[in-house]
N, C-alpha and C positions, 0 to 999 in steps of 0.2 A: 710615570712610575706607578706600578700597583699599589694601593694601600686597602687591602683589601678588609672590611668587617666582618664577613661570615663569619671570623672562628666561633664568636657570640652566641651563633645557633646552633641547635638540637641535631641537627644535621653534621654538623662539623667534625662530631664523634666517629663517623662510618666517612667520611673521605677519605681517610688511609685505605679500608676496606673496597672501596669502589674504585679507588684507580687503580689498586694490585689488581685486581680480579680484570680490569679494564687490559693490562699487561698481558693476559694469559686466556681470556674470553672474548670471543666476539661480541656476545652479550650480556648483559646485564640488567639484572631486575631491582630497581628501588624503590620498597614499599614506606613510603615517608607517611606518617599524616599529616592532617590540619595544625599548621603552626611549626612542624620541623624547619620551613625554609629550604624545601630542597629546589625550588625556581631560583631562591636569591642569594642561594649562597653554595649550591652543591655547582652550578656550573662555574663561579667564578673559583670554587677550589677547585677546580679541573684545571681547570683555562692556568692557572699559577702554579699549579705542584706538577701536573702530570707532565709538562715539555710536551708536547702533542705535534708534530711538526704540520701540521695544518689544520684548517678553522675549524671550529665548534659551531655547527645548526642545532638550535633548540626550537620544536613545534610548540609553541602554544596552539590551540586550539579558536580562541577568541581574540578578536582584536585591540579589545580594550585592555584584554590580559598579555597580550603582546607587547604594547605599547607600556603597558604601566612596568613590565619585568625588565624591560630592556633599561629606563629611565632608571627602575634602582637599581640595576647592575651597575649603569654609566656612574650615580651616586658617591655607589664602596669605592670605584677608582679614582674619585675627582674631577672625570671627567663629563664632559657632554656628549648625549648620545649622538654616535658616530661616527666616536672615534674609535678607541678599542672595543667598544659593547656597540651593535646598530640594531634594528629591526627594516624586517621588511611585511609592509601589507599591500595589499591593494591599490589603494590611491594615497600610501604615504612611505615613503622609503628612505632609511634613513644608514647612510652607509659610507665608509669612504678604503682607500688602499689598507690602512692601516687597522682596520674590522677583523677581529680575530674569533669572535663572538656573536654570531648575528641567532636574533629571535626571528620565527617568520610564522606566516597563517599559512592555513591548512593550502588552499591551491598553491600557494608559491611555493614550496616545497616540493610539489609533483612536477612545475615546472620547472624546477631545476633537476630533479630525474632526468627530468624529457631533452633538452638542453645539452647537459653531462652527467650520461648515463654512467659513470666511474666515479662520480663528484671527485676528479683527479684532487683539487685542495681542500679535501675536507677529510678528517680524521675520526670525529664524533660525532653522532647526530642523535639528539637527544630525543626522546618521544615525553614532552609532559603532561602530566593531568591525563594519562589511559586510559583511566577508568571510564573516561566520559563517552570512548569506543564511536567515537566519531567516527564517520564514513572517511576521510582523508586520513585517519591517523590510521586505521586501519590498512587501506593503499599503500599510504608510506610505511607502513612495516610490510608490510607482501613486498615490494618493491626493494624496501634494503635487506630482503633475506637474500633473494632474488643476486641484488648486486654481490652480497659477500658471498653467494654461492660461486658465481660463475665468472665475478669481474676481479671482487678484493677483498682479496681475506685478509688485507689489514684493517678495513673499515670495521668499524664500530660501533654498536648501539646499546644506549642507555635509557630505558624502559622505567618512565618517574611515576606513581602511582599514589593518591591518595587512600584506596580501599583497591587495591591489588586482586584479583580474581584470581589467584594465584595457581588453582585447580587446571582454568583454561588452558593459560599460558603455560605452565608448565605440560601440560599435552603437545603443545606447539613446541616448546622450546624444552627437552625436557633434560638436557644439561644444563641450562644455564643456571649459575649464582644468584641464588636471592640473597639479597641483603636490606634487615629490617632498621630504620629512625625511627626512637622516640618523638613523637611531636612534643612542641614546647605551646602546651594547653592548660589554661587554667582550670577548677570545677564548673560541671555548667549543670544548674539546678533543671531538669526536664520535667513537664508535666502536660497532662490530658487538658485541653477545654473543648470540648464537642460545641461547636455554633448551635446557635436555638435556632430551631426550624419557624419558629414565628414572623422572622426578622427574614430581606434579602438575601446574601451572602455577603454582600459590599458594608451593606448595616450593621451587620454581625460583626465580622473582622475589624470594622473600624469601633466600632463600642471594645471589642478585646484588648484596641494600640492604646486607645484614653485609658482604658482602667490599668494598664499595666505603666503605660508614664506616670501616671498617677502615683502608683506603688511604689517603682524605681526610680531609680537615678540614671544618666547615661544616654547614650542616642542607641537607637533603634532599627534593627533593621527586620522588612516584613518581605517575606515571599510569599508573589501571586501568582497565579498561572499565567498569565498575559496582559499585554498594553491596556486591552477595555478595563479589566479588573483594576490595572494601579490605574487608572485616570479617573474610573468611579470611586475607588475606596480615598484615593487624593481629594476628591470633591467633598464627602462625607467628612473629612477629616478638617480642609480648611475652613480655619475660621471656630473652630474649636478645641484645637491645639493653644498651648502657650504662646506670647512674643518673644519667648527666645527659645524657640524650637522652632528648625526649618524643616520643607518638606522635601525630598528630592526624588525623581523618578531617577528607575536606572534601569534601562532597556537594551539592547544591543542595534535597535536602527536609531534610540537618540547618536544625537553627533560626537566625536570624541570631546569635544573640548565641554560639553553638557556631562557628557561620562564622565570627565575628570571633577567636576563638582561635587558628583555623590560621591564620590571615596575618596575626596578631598578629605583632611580633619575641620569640622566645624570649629566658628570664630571663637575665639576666646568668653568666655561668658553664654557659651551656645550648645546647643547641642542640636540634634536631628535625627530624623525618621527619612530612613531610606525604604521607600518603594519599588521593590526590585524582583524581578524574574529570574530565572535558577542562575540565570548569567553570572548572580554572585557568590554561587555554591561552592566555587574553587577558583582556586590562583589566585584572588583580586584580597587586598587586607583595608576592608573601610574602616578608617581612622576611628576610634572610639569607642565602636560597638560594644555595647555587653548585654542588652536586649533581643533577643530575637523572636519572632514572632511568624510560624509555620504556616501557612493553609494550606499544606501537605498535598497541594495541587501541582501540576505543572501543564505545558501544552505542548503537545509536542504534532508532529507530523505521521500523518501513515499515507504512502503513496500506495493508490491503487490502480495494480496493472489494468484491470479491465476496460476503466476507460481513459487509463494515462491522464490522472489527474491526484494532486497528489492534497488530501484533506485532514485539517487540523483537529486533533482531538485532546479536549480533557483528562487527562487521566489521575489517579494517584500517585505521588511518588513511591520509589523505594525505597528499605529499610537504610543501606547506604547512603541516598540521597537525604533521608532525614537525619544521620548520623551527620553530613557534612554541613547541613544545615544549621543544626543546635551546635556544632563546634565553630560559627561565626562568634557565637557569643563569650568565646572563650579564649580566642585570641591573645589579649592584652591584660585582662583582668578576671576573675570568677566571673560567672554570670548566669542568664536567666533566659530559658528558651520556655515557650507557650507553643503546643503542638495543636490545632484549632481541630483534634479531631478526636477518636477513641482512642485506649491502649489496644482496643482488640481490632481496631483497624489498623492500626498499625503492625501486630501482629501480624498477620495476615498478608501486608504486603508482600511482593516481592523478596529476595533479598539484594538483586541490581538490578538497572536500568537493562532495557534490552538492548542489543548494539543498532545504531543505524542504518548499517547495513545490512540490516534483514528487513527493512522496512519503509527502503528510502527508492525515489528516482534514481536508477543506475545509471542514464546515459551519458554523464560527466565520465562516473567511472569506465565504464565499455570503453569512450574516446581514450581515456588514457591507459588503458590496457591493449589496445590498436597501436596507437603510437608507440608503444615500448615493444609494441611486434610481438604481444602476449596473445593468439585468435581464441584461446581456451582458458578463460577464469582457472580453472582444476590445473593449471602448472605451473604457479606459484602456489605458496604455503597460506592460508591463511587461517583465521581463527576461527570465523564461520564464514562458511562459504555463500558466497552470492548469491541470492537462489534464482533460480533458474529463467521462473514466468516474467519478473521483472529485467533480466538480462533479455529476454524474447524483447519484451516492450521495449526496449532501448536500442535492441539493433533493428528496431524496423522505425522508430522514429528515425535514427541514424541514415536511416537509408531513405526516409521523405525527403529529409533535410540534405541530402545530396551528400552526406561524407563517407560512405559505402557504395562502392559498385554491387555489382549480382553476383560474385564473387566473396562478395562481404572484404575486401579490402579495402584500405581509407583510398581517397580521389585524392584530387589535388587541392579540393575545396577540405576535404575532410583533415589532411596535413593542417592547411590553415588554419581549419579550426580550432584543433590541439593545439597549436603553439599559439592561440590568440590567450590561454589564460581566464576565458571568458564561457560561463554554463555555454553548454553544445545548442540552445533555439537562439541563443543571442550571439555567439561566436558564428553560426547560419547568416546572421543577420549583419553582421561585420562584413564576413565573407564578401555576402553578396553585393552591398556596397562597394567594396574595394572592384571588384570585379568591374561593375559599372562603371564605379569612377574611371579606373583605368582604360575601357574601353570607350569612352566617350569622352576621355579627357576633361570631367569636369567634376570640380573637387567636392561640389555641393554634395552630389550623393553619399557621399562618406561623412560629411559632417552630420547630415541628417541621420545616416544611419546610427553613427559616434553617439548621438544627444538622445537618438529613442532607447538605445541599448542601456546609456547612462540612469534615465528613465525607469526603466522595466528594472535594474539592478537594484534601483535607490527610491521606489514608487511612493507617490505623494499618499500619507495614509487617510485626509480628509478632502472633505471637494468631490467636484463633479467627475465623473469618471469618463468624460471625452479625451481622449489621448491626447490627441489636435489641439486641445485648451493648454496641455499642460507642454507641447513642445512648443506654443509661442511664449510661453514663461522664460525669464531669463536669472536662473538660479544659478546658485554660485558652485554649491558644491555637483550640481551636474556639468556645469559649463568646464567646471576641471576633470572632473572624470571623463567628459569628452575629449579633450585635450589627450589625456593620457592613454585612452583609445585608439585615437587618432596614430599617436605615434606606436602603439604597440603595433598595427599592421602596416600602416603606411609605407613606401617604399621613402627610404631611405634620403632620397632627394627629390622627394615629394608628398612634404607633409603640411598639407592645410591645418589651418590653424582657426579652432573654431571658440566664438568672443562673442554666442548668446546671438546676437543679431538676427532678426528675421529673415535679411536678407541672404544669411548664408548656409539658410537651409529651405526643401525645398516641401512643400506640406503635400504636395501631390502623391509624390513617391513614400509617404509614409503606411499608404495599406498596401502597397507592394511589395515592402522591403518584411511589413509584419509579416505577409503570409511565406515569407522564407526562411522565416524561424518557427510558424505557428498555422503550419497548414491543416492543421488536425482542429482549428480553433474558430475556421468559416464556420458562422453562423445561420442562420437562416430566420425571419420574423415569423412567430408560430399566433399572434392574434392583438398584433397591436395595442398592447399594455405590457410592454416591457417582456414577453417570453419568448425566449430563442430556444435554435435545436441547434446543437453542432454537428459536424460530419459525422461524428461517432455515434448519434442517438442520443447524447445526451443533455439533457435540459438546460437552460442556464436562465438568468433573469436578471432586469434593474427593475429599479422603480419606475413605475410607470410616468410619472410625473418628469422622469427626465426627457430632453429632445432626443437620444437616442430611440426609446422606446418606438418611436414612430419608424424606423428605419429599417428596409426592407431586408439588408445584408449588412452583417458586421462582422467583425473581425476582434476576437476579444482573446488577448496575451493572460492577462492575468483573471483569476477565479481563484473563488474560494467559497471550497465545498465542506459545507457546515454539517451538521448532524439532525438538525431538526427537518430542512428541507430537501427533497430529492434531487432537487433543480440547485446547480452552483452560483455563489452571485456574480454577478459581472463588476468589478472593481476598475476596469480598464481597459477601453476597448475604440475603435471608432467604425465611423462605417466607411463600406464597401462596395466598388463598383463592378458588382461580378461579372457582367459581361467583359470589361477589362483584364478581369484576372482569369479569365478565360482566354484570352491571347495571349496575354503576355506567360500567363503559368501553364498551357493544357494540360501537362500530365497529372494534374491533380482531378481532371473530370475522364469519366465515362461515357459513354456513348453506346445505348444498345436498348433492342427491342423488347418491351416486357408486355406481356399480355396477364390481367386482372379479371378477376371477377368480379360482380359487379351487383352486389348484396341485393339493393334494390329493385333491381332488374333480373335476378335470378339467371344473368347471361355472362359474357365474358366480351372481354372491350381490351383491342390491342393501341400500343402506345409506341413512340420514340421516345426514348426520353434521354436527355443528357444531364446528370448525375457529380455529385462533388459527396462521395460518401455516399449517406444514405440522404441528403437533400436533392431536391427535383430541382434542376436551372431552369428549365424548361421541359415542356413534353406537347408533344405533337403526336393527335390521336393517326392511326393509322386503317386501309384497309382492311377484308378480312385476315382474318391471320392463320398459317399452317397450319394443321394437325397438330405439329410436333410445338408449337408454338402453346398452341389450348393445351396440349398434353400436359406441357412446364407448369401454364398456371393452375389450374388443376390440383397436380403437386402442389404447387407453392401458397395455394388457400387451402390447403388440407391441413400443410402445414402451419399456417396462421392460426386455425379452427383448432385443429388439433381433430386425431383420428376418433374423437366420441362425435366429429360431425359427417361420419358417415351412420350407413343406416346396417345397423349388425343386428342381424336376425339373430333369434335363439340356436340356432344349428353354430353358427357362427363364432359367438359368445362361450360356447360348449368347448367348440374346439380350442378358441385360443386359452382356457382354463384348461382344456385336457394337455395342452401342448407344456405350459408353466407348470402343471404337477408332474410331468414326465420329467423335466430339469429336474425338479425336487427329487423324487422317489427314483428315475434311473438316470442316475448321473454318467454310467459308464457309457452312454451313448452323447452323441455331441447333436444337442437339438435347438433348435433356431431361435433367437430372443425374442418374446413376441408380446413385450411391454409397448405402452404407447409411444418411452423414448426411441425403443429400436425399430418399430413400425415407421415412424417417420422421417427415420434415419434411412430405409431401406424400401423408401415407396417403388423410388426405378421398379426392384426387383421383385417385388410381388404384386403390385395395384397394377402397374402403367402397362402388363399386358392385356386388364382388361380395361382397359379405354378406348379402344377401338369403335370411333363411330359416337362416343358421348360428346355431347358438347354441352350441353345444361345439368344445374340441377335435377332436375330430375332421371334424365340418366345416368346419374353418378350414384344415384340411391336405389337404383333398380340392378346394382350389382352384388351377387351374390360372392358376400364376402369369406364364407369357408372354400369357395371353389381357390379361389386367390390363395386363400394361406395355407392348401396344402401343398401351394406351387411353391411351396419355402419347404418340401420332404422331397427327399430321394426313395425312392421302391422303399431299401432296406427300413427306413425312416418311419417309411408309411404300415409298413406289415409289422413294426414293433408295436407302433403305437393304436395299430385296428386291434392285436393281439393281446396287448397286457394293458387297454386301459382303453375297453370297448365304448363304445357308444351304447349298445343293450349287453342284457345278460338274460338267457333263456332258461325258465324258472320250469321245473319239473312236469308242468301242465304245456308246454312246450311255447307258452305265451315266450314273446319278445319285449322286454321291460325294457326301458329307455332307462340309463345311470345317470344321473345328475349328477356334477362334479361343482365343487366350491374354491374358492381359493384359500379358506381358512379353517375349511374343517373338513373331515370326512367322507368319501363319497355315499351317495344313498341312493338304495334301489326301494321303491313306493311301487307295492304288490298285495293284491289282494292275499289275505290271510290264510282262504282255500286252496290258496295253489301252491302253498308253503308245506303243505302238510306234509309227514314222514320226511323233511329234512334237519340234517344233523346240526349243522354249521352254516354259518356268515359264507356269502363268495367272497377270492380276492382277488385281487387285481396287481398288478407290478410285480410280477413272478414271487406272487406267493408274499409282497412285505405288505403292503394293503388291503386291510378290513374293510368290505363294504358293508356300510351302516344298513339294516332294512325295515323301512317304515311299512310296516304292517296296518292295510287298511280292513275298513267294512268291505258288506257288498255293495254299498252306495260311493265306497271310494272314501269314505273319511278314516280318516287318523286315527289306531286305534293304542298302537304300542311301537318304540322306538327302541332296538335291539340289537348290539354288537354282538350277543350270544344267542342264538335260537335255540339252541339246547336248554338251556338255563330257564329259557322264556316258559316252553310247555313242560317244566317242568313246575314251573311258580307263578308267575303272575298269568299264566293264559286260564285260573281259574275263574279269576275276577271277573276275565273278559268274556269268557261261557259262558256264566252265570248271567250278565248282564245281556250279551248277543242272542242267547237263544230264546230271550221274551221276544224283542224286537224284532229278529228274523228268524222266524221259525222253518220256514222253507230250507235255509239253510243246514249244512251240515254243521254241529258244532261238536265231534267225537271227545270222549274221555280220554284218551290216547293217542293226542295229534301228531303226536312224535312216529308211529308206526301207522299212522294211516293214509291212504292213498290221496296224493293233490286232484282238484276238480276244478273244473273251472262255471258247473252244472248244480242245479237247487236238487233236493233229495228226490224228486217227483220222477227225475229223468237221470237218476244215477243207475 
């Protein structure tokens, strides 16, 4: 029997509102805040008034906050979760026939998409906590537009928000019913403390919790950016706190039943300081709060495509995220929030969080937009669309990992690993497992693979980073998570059963199985103190002092790439027997001939070499090597050098600056890019026909580089640019003045003075839009006046220079009237 308690809450007022509109809309917007109750009381008024003839899905987003919703829904009925109220997550599911209400995390949800693409008995499917625009909440609404588009336009969805972006969504959805709850919020006093820069950060923050327990009454809760932050400021803190105040972390990889302590209510006569990451920003109501305490930090993720590694960073929160923050403390009673930073940084902020999916690893999502038979992100609806270079990087991991053919369709492995449930390098690594198992009939492989997957999901966060130490570990909550692996692919009537035992896994097949989920993650030893290269070039490290350090190949799954150093650390890794994985794996090496220059030697030195990325397995020098062989490398150290390590004569240098002002000044002509990036983009076709015959340095500097670049002009090309942006210009004395062209200023012709005489005007150049500048010298050649007007000139300042010229060279002409008097290039003697 239902006995429900919602009506109690702030929320209860708009339930009428939300199921009619439910009747008549596919969707619906509920903008609740902090305190309405619309987790614990708007779905069980569904679930009761609205007669819904099939189940209610509601997404939480966290699994702590999944678990905790479900348990007081179970509560209001009397009952125990799983009966009429259940949840489903990962490694805990709690459900039975009579579940009319199931809570579930973000992948479960996609695999029930994937599954039953109609969810034939499901009528509602709630999306909570939106705001948080999580990468799966976002899927799951492209997904159920998707389904009510084209499957069932009876289904449903109800769209819970704390700070509603309402602007978005309504571009996306722009019929749907918003409908606004009053939260049921106490007053919460907000106020500035900016940390003293004198003090650590950990120092600081913890000097802010004592002075404020000090002042107040009530337990306390402090948001840090991350795990190092609460286990320092916890350090600082114990043992200077009261004995009846507890301390509690609260993090999303502590364990559930640790999670359930911090938002337990403290003992009677107690109170407590919860230590917690944004985890506790929404959904979760810890018992007692009316203290809160900001460090206006969080950490979040930004994966980058370039080298498909995805790195943690610091940042600020937003102006919403501080909102939900200081409304902790307001929950249950008035209360008191400490924002540990400016008002004018706070201003400043944001006013949301950015969505994760503009920032995240796409290739969970890619697999399940394959699996739904979606090849084009752009045909479903979403809020912000995927972008693009990250979607690149995911279908080409997709396609190392074996679940894309050349077709970019899923395999048969790629199937598998969508419906395994399991991130796409770990569901790889299932995979291939089972595959083994199956063909060798021996069930070890699966379990080993079951326990490292378990592993890399749930990774130890102290200790030594040997993978190999941590899979003869016999832990509990892996040993079930393997378990529940096991049976997620297992066939059916044949599911090994794995009980931690050394014996029942096999340590061999442990860097085989890694590099099937992690072949981007081969290692190479760059100088024996702990510094690696990966395939992709890029750096990684441990500390030297560990036994890996010494280890010529490794195989390292997890990194994490920090902001201070270039190089990612190695948190988990083991080594590797590359010639092994060169059997067993080939298509991860190359095979081919490179020919090198050879700095020292000023020669070129060919090679074999067989290649995993950009690391050498081996290389076997070779004899001499073809033409076309020197030709390649040639190219390929120019391109290392970069084209300033040829030798560009001034002729050379002229041109390719007359060729860049031609861009500029006659753009209606299509003229050749002739930057250093488009030079070495384009060597084939302008350098490599004169290569003919060089084989050293030195005859690579003995080429005349304007011959080359004007093999980058056609005729027409070349007769523009001899035409309107000369090499000389023929000065009235019929001298041929050589034009100097610059890339940042004006061109200039440097001409004696006397051969200027009786003209009017500047020359130009670029049919008539270019001034050439004209540096008027002595008869010795020196600098005498710099002039865009030569009119202007012997009109005015050519007095200065008479007066002064005709002591010093008297030989010379120096007329009263150099405007009408004839150019010479001759002293008066022989005029």
């Amino acid at each position: 029997m239902l006995l429900p308690t919602y009506n109690s809450l702030p929320v209860y007022d708009v339930v009428e509102s939300v199921i009619d509109e439910l009747q008549t809309s596919k969707q619906v917007l509920l903008h609740a805040p902090t305190g309405a109750g619309k987790s614990t009381g708007m779905p069980l008024a569904i679930l009761n008034q609205a007669q819904l003839p099939g189940r209610i899905i509601m997404l939480e987003p966290r699994r702590i906050a999944a678990r905790r919703v479900a348990e007081r829904l179970a509560e209001q009925l009397n009952e125990p979760v799983g009966m009429t109220v259940g949840y489903r997550m990962r490694s805990d599911t709690k459900v039975s026939a009579s579940t009319r209400l199931e809570v579930v995390t973000e992948g479960i949800l996609t695999r029930m998409f994937q599954q039953d693409p109609e969810l034939s008995d499901v009528s509602l499917v709630i999306l909570d906590e939106f705001h948080e625009r999580s990468l799966q909440a976002d899927l799951a609404l492209a997904l159920l537009l998707d389904v009510q588009e084209g499957l069932r336009d009876d289904l449903r969805i109800l769209v819970m928000s704390a700070t509603l972006d309402n602007q978005r969504l309504s571009s996306l959805l722009p019929d749907v019913p918003v409908i606004v709850s009053e939260g049921r919020s106490y007053p919460v006093e907000r106020s500035y403390h900016p940390l003293s820069a004198h003090q650590s950060f950990e120092q600081s923050v913890a000097s802010a919790v004592l002075r404020l327990l000090q002042q107040e009454a009530g337990s306390l809760l402090l948001f840090l950016p991350g795990v190092g932050e609460i286990q320092r400021v916890f350090s600082h803190l114990e043992g200077k706190i009261n004995d009846d105040t507890l301390l509690c972390p609260l993090y999303g990889a502590l364990s559930l039943s640790d999670q359930h302590k911090a938002i337990a209510p403290a003992p009677a006569g107690m109170r407590k300081v919860v230590l917690a990451t944004n985890i506790a920003e929404t959904s979760l109501t810890i018992e007692g709060i009316r203290l809160v305490v900001d460090s206006g930090l969080e950490r979040t993720s930004r994966f980058e495509p370039k080298h498909g590694l995805t790195r943690l960073i610091t940042q600020r929160i937003s102006q919403a995220s501080m909102v939900q923050r200081a409304g902790r403390a307001g929950r249950l009673e008035s209360g008191i929030c400490w924002h540990l930073f400016s008002q004018e940084q706070a201003e400043r902020a944001t006013e949301y969080s950015e969505p994760e999916i503009l920032h995240s690893d796409l290739s969970s999502l890619l697999l399940s937009l394959l699996q739904w038979g979606c090849r084009d992100s752009s045909q479903l609806h979403w809020l912000d669309n995927p972008p693009q270079p990250a979607l690149a990087v995911a279908q080409s991991l997709l396609l190392k990992l074996g679940a894309l053919d050349e077709k970019q369709q899923l395999t048969a492995r790629g199937r598998q690993m969508a419906e395994s449930g399991s991130e796409p390098r770990l569901a790889a690594i299932l995979s291939a497992g089972k595959e083994y198992a199956d063909k060798e009939q021996n069930s070890a492989v699966l379990t080993t693979a079951a326990k490292l997957v378990a592993i890399l999901e749930e990774p130890p966060r102290h200790g030594q980073p040997d993978l190999i130490y941590w899979m003869t570990s016999n832990q509990r909550h892996w040993r079930q998570r393997a378990n529940q692996l096991i049976r997620n692919v297992a066939d059916k009537d044949k599911k090994p059963r794995f009980d931690g035992c050394d014996e029942n896994i096999n340590l061999r097949l442990v860097p085989e199985l890694l590099v099937q989920g992690f072949p981007d993650r081969i290692a190479k030893n760059r100088d024996n103190f702990g510094r690696f290269q990966l395939a992709n070039g890029l750096g990684i490290e441990l500390e030297r002092e560990e036994p890996l350090s010494g280890e010529s190949w490794l195989i390292a799954p997890l990194l994490l790439q920090g902001s201070k150093s270039p190089d990612a650390r190695i948190l988990l890794a083991c080594s590797l027997n590359i010639e092994q994985i060169v059997r067993q794996s080939p298509s991860l090496f190359t095979e081919h001939t490179a020919v090198e220059w050879d700095d020292s030697k000023g020669s070129l030195r060919a090679w074999r070499r067989l290649q995993c990325g950009r690391l050498i397995v081996r290389a076997q020098p070779l004899a001499k090597p073809s033409e076309a062989e020197l030709h390649d490398a040639l190219l390929n150290w120019i391109r290392q050098e970069g084209v300033s390590a040829l030798n560009w004569s001034s002729e050379a240098l002229q041109l390719r600056t007359r060729l860049q002002r031609a861009t500029e000044w006659l753009p209606e002509v299509e003229w050749p890019a002739v930057d250093d990036t488009a030079l070495l983009n384009s060597l084939e076709q302008w350098l490599l026909p004169a290569l003919g015959g060089v084989i050293d340095l030195k005859g690579l500097r003995q080429i005349e580089l304007s011959t080359c670049l004007m093999g980058l002009l056609d005729w027409q090309q070349r007769q523009m640019l001899d035409n309107e942006l000369p090499t000389n210009y023929t000065v009235p004395t019929g001298s041929r003045i050589t034009i100097q062209y610059f890339s940042d200023k004006p061109p200039v012709l440097s001409v004696r003075m006397q051969e200027m005489y009786g003209e009017q005007q500047n020359p130009v150049l670029a049919k008539g839009r270019i001034l050439v500048v004209i540096e008027l010298l002595s008869p010795a050649h020196r600098p005498l006046q710099i002039t865009q007007d030569l009119a202007a000139f012997w009109r005015g300042a050519y007095r200065e220079v008479q007066k002064e010229m005709k002591g010093r060279y008297p030989k010379h002409l120096w007329p009263d009237d150099p405007a009408n008097t004839a150019p010479t290039r001759q002293v008066k003697k022989y005029m």
